[in-house]
ROFI-175181 format. One record per residue: z, x negated, y of N, C-alpha, C in turn. Coordinates in steps of 0.2 Angstrom, whole numbers. Each point is the difference from the previous one (the first is absolute). Example, Ala and Ser with C-alpha at 12.3 -4.5 7.8 and 13.67 -1.06 7.14 Angstrom:
<atoms>
<atom n_up="39" n_east="-66" n_north="-28" ca_up="0" ca_east="4" ca_north="6" c_up="0" c_east="-4" c_north="6"/>
<atom n_up="-4" n_east="2" n_north="5" ca_up="1" ca_east="-4" ca_north="6" c_up="3" c_east="4" c_north="5"/>
</atoms>
This chain:
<atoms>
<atom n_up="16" n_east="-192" n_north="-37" ca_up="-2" ca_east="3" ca_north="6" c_up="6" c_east="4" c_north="3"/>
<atom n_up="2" n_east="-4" n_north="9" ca_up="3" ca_east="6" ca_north="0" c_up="0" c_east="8" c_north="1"/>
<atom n_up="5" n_east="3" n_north="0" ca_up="1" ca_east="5" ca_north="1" c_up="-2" c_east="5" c_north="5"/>
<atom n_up="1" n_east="-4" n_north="6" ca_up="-5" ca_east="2" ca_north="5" c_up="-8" c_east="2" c_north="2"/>
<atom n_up="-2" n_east="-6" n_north="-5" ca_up="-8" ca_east="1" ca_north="0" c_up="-1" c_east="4" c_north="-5"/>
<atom n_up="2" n_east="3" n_north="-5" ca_up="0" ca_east="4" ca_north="-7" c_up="0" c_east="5" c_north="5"/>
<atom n_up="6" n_east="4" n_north="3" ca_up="0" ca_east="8" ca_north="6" c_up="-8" c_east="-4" c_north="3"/>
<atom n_up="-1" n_east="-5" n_north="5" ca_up="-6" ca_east="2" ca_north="3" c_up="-6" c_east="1" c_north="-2"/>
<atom n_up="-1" n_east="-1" n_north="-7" ca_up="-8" ca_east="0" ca_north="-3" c_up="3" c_east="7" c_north="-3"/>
<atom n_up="4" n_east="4" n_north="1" ca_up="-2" ca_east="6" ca_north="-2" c_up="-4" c_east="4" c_north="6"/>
<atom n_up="1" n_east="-4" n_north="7" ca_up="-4" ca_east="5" ca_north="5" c_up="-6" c_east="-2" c_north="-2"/>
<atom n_up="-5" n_east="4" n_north="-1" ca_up="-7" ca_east="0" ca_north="-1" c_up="-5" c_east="3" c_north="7"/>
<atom n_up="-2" n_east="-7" n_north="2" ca_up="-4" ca_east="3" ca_north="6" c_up="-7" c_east="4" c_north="-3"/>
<atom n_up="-3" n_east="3" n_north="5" ca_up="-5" ca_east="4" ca_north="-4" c_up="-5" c_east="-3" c_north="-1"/>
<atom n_up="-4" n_east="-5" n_north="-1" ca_up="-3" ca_east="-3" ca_north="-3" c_up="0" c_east="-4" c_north="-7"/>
<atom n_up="7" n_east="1" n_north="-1" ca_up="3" ca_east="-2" ca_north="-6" c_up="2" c_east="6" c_north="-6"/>
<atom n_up="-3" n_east="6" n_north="4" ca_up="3" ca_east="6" ca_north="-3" c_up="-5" c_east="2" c_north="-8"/>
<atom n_up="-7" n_east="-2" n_north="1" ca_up="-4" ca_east="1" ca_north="-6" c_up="3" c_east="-4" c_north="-6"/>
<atom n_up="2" n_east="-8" n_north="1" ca_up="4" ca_east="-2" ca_north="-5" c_up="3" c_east="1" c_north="-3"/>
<atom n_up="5" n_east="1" n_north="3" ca_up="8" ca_east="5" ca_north="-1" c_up="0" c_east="6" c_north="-5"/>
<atom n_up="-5" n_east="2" n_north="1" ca_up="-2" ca_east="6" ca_north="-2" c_up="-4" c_east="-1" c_north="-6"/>
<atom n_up="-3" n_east="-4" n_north="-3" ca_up="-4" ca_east="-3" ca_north="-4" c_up="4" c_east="-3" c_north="-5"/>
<atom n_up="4" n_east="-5" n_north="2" ca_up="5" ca_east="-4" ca_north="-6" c_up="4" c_east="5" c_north="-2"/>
<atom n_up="4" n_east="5" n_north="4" ca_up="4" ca_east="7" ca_north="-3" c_up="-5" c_east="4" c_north="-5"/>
<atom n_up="-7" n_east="3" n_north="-1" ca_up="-3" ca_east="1" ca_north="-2" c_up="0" c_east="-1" c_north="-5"/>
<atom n_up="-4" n_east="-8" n_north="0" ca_up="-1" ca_east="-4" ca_north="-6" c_up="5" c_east="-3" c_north="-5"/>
<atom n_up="9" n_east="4" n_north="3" ca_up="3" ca_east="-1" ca_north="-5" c_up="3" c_east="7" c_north="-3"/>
<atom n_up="-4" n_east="3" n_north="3" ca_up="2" ca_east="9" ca_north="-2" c_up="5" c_east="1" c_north="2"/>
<atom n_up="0" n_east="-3" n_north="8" ca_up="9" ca_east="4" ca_north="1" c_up="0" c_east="7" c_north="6"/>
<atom n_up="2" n_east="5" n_north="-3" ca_up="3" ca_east="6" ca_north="3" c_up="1" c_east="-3" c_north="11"/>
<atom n_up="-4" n_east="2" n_north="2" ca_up="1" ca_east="2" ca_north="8" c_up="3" c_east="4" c_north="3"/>
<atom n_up="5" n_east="-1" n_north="3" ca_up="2" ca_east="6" ca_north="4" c_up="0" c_east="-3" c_north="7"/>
<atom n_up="-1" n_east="5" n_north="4" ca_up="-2" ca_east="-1" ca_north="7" c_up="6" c_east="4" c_north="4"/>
<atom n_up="3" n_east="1" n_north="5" ca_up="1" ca_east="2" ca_north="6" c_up="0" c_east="-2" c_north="5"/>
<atom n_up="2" n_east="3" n_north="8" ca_up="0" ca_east="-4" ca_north="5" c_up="4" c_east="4" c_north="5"/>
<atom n_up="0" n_east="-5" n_north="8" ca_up="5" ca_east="3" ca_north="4" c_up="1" c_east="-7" c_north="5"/>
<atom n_up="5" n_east="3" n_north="4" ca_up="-1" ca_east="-2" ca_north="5" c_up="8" c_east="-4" c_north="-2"/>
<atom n_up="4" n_east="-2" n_north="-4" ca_up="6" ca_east="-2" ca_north="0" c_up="3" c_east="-3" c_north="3"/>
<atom n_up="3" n_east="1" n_north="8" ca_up="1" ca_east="-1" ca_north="3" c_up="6" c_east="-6" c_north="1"/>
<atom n_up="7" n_east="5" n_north="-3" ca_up="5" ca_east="-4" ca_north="-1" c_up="1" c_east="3" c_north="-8"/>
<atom n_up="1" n_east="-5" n_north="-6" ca_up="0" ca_east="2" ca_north="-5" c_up="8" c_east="2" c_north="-1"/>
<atom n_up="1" n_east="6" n_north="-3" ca_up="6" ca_east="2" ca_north="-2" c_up="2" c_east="5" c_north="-8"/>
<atom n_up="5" n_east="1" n_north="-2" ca_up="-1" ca_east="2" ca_north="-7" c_up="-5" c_east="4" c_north="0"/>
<atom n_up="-1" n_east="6" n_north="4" ca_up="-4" ca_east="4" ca_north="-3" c_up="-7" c_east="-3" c_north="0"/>
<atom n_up="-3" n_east="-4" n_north="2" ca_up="-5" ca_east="-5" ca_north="-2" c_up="0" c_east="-4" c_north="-4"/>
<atom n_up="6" n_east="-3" n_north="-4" ca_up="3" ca_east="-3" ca_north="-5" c_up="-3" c_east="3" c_north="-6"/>
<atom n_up="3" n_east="6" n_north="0" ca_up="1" ca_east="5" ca_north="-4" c_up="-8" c_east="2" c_north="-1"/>
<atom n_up="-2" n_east="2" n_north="3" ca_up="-10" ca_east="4" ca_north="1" c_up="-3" c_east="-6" c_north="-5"/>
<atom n_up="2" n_east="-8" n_north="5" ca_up="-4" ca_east="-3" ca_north="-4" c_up="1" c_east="-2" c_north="-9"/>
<atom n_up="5" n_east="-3" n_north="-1" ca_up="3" ca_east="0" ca_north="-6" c_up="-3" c_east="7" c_north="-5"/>
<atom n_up="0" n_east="6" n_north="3" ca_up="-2" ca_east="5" ca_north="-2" c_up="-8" c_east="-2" c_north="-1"/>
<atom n_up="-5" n_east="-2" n_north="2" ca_up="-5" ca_east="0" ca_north="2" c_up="-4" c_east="-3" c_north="-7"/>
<atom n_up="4" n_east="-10" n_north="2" ca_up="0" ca_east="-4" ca_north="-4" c_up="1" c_east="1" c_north="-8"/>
<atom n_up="5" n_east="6" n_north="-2" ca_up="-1" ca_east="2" ca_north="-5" c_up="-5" c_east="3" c_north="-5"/>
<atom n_up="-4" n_east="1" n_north="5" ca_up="-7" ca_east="5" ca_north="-2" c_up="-3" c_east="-4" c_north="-3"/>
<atom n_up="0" n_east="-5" n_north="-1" ca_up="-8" ca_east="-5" ca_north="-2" c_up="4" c_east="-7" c_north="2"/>
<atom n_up="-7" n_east="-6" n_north="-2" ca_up="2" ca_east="-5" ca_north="0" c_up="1" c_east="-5" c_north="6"/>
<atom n_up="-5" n_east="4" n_north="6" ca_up="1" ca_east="-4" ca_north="5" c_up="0" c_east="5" c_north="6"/>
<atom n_up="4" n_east="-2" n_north="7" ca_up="-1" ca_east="3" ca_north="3" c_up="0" c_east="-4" c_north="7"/>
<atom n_up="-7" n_east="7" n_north="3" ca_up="-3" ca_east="-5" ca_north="7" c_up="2" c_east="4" c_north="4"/>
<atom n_up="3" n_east="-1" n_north="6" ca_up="1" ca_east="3" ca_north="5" c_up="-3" c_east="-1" c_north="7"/>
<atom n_up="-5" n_east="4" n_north="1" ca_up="-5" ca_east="1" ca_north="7" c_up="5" c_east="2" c_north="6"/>
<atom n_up="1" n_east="-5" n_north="6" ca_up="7" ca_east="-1" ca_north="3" c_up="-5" c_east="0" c_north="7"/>
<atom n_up="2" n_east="5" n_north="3" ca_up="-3" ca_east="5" ca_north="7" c_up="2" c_east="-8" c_north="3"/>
<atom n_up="-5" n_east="-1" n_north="5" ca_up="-2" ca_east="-6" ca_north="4" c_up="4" c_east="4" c_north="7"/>
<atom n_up="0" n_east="-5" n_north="5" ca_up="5" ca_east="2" ca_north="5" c_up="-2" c_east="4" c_north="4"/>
<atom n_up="-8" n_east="-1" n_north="1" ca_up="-4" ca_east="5" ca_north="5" c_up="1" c_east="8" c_north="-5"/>
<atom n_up="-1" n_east="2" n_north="-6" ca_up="0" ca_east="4" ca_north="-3" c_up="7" c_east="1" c_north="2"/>
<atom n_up="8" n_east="-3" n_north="-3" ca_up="3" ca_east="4" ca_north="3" c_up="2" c_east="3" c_north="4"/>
<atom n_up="-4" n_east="-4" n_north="6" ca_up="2" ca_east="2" ca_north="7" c_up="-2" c_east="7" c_north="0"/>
<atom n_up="-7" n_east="1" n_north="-2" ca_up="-4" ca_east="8" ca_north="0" c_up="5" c_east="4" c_north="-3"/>
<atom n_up="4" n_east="-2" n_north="-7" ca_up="1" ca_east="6" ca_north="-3" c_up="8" c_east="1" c_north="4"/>
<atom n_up="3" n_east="-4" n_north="1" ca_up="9" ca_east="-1" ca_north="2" c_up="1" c_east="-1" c_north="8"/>
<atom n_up="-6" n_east="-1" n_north="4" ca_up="2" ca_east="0" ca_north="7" c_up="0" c_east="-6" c_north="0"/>
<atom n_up="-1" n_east="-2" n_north="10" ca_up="2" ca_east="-6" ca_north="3" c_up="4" c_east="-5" c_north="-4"/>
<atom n_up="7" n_east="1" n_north="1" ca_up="5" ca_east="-3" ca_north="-1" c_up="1" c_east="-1" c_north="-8"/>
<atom n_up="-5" n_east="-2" n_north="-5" ca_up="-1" ca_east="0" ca_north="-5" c_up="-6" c_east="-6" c_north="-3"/>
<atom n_up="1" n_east="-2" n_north="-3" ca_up="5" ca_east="-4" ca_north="-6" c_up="4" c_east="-3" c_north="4"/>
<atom n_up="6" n_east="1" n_north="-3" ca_up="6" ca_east="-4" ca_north="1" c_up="-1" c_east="-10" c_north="-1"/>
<atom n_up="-4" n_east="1" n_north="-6" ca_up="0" ca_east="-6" ca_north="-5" c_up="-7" c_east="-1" c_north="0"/>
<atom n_up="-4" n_east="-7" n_north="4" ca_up="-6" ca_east="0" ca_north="-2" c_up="-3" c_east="0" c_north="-9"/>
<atom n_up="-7" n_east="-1" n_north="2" ca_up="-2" ca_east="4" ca_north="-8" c_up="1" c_east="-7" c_north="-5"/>
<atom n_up="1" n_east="-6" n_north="2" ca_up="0" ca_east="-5" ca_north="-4" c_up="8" c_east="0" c_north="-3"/>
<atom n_up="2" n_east="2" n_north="5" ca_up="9" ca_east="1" ca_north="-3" c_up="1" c_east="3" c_north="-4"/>
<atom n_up="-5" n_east="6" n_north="1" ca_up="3" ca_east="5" ca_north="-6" c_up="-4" c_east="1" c_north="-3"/>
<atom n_up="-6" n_east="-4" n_north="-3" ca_up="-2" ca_east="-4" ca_north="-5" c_up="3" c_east="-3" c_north="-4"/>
<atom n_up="5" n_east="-4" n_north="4" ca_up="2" ca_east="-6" ca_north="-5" c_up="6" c_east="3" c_north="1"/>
<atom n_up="4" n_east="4" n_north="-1" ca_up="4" ca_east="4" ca_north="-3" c_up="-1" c_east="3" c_north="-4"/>
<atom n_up="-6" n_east="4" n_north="-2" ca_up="-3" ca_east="2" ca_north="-5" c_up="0" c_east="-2" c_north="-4"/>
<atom n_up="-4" n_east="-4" n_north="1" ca_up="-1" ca_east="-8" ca_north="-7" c_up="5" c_east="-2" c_north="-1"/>
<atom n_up="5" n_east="0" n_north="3" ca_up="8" ca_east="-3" ca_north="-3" c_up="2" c_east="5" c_north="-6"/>
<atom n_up="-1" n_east="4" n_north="-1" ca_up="3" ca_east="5" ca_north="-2" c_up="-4" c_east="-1" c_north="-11"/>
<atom n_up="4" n_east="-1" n_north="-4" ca_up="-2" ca_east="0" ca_north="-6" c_up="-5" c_east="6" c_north="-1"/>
<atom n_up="0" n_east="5" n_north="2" ca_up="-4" ca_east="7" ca_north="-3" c_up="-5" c_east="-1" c_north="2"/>
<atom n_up="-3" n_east="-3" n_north="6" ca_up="-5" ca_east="-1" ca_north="4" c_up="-5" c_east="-5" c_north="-1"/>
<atom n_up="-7" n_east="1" n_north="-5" ca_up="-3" ca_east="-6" ca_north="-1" c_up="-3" c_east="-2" c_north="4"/>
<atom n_up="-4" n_east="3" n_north="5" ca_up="-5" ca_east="-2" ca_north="6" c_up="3" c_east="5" c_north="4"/>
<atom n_up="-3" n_east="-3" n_north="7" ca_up="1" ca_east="4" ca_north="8" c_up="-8" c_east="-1" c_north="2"/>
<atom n_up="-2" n_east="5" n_north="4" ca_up="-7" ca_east="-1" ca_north="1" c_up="2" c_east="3" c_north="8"/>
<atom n_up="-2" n_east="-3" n_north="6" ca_up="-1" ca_east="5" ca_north="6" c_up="-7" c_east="2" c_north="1"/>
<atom n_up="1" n_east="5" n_north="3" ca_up="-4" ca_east="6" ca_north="2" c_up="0" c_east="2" c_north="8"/>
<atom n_up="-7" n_east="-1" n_north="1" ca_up="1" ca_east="3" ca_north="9" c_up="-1" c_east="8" c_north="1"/>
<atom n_up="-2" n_east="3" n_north="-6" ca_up="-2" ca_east="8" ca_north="3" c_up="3" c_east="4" c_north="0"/>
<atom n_up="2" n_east="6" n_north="4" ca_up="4" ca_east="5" ca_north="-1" c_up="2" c_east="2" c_north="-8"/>
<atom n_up="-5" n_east="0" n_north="-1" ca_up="1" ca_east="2" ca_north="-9" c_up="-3" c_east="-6" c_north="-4"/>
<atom n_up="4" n_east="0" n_north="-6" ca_up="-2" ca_east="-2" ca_north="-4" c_up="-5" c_east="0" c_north="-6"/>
<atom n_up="-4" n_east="4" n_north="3" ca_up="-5" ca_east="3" ca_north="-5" c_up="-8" c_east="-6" c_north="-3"/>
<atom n_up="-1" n_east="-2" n_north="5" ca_up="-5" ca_east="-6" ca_north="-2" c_up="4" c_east="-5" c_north="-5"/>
<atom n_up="6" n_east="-1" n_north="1" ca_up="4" ca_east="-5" ca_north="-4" c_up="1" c_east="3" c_north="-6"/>
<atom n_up="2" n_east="7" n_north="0" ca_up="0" ca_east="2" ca_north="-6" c_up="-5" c_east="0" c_north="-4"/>
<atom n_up="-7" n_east="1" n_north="2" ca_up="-7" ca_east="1" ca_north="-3" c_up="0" c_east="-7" c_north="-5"/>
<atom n_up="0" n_east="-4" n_north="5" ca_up="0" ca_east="-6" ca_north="-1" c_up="5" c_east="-3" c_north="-6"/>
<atom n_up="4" n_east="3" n_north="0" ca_up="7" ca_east="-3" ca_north="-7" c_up="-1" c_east="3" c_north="-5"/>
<atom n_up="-3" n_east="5" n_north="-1" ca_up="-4" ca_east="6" ca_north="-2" c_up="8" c_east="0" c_north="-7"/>
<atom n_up="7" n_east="1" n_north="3" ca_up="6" ca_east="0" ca_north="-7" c_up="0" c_east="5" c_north="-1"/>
<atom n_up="3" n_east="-3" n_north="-7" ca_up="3" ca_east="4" ca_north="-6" c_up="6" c_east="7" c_north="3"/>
<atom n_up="3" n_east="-3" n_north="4" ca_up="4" ca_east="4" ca_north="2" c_up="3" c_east="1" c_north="6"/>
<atom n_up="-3" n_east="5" n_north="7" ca_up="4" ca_east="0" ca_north="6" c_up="5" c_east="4" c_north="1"/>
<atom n_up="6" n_east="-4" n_north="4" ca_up="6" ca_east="5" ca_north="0" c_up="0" c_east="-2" c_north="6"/>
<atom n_up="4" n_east="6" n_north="2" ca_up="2" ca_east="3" ca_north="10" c_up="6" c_east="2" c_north="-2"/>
<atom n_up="5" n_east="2" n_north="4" ca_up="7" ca_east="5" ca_north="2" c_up="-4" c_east="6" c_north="-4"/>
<atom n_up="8" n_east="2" n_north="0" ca_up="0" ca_east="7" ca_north="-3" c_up="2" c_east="3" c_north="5"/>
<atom n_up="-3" n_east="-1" n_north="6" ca_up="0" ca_east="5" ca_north="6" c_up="-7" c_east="0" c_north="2"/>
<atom n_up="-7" n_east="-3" n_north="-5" ca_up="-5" ca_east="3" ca_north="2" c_up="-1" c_east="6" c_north="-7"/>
<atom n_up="-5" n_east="4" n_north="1" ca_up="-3" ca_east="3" ca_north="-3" c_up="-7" c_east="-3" c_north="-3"/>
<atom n_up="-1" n_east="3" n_north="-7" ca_up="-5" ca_east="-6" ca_north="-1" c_up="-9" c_east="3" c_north="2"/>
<atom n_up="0" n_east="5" n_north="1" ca_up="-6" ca_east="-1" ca_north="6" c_up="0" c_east="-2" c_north="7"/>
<atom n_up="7" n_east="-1" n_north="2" ca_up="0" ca_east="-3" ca_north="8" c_up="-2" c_east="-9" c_north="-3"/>
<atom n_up="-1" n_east="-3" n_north="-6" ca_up="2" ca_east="-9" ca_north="-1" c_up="-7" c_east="-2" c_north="0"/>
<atom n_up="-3" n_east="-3" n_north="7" ca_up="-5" ca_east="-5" ca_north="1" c_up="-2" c_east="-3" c_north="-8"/>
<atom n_up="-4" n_east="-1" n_north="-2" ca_up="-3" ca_east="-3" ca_north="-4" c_up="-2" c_east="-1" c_north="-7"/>
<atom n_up="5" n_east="10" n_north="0" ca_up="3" ca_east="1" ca_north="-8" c_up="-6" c_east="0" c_north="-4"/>
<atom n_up="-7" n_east="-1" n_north="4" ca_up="-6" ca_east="1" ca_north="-6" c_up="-3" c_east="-6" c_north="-3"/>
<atom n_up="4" n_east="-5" n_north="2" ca_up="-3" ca_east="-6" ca_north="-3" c_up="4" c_east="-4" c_north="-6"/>
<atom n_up="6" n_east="3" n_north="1" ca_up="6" ca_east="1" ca_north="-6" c_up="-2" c_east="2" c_north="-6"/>
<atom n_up="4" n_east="-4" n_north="-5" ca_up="-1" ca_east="4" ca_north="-6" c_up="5" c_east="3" c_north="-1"/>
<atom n_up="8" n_east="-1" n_north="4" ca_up="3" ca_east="6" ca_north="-1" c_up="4" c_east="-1" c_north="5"/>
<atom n_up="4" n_east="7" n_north="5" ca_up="5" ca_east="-1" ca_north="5" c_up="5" c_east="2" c_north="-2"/>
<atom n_up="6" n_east="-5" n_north="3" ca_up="7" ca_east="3" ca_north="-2" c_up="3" c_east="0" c_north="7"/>
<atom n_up="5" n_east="7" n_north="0" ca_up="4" ca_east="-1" ca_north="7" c_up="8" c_east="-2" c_north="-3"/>
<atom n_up="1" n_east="-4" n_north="4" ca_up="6" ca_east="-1" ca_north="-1" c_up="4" c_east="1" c_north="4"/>
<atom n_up="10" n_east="4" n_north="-2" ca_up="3" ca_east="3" ca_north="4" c_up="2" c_east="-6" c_north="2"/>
<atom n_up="2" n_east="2" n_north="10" ca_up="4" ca_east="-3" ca_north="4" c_up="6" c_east="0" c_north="-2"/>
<atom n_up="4" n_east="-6" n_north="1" ca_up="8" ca_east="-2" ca_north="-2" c_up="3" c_east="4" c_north="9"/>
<atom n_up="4" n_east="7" n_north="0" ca_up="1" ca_east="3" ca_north="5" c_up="2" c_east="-6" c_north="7"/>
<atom n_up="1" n_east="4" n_north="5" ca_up="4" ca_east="-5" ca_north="3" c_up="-3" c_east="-7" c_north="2"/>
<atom n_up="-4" n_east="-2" n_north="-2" ca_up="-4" ca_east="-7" ca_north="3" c_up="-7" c_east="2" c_north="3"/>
<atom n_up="-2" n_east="-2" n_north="6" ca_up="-7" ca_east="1" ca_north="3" c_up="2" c_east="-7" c_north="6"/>
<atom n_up="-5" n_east="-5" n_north="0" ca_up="-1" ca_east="-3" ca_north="6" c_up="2" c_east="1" c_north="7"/>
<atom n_up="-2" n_east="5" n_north="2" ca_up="1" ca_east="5" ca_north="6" c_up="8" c_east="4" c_north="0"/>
<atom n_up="0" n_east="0" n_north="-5" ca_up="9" ca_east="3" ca_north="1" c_up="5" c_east="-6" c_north="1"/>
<atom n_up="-2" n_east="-7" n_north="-5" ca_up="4" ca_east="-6" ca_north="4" c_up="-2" c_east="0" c_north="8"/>
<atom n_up="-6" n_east="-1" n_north="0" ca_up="0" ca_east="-3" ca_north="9" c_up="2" c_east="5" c_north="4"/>
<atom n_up="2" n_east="7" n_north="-1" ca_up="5" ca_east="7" ca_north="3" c_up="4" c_east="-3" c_north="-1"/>
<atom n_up="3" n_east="-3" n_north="-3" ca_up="7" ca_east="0" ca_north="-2" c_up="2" c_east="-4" c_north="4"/>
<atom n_up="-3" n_east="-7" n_north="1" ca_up="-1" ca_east="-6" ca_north="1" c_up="0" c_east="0" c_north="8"/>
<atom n_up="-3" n_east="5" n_north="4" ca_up="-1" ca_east="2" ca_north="8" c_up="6" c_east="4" c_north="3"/>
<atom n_up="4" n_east="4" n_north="-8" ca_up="6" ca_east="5" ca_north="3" c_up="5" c_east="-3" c_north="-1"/>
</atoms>
């Protein structure tokens, strides 16, 4: 199989999400979950996820739809449609699935993955983290300083 297709069946449409969810299961593998709008992928995204990935066996990423991040980032956002920065996800080794998401929050999808383990930034606090009750356990992981999406496209404009 190429290569190609291997990254693309890791995006998992949401109808393909109960299986996905079922064969990791039924092999006793460790879940972890997080999500985001990852606009343009950069170390400190690098860094979050490889962090994330080591938590557990697999790791799914619920990836903000384009309308969603238009609401949370403004107009002029996403940079990168949601299918790109899908399949950039899924390029990525640490990254077992991508699932997108239309809702401002992640919280239905989190119900629904019901993982072993959700992680956010270590720039939330863990009663501000959408979903933490459907979790068996949250981890926040620190920001690699200096890298934010929005600080390249600053930077990018000046």
């Amino acid at each position: 199989m190429k290569r190609i297709d291997t990254i693309a069946q890791k995006i998992i449409a949401p109808e393909q999400l109960e299986g996905w969810l079922a064969r990791a299961r039924l092999l006793d593998r460790k879940i972890v979950f997080t999500n985001g709008c990852f606009d343009l992928l950069h170390r400190g995204h690098l860094h979050y996820l490889t962090e994330a990935r080591d938590l557990g066996d697999l790791l799914l990423v619920g990836l903000n739809s384009d309308a969603s991040v238009r609401q949370l980032k403004g107009p002029t956002r996403p940079l990168n449609a949601a299918e790109d920065r899908a399949f950039a996800l899924a390029s990525l080794s640490a990254v077992d699935g991508v699932i997108i998401f239309d809702a401002q929050t992640p919280a239905t999808l989190i119900e629904q993955v019901q993982p072993d383990v959700l992680v956010k930034g270590g720039d939330y606090k863990p009663e501000e983290v959408v979903g933490r009750e459907f979790a068996k356990e949250l981890v926040l992981i620190t920001f690699v300083q200096g890298f934010s999406t929005t600080g390249i496209i600053d930077k990018m404009q000046s």
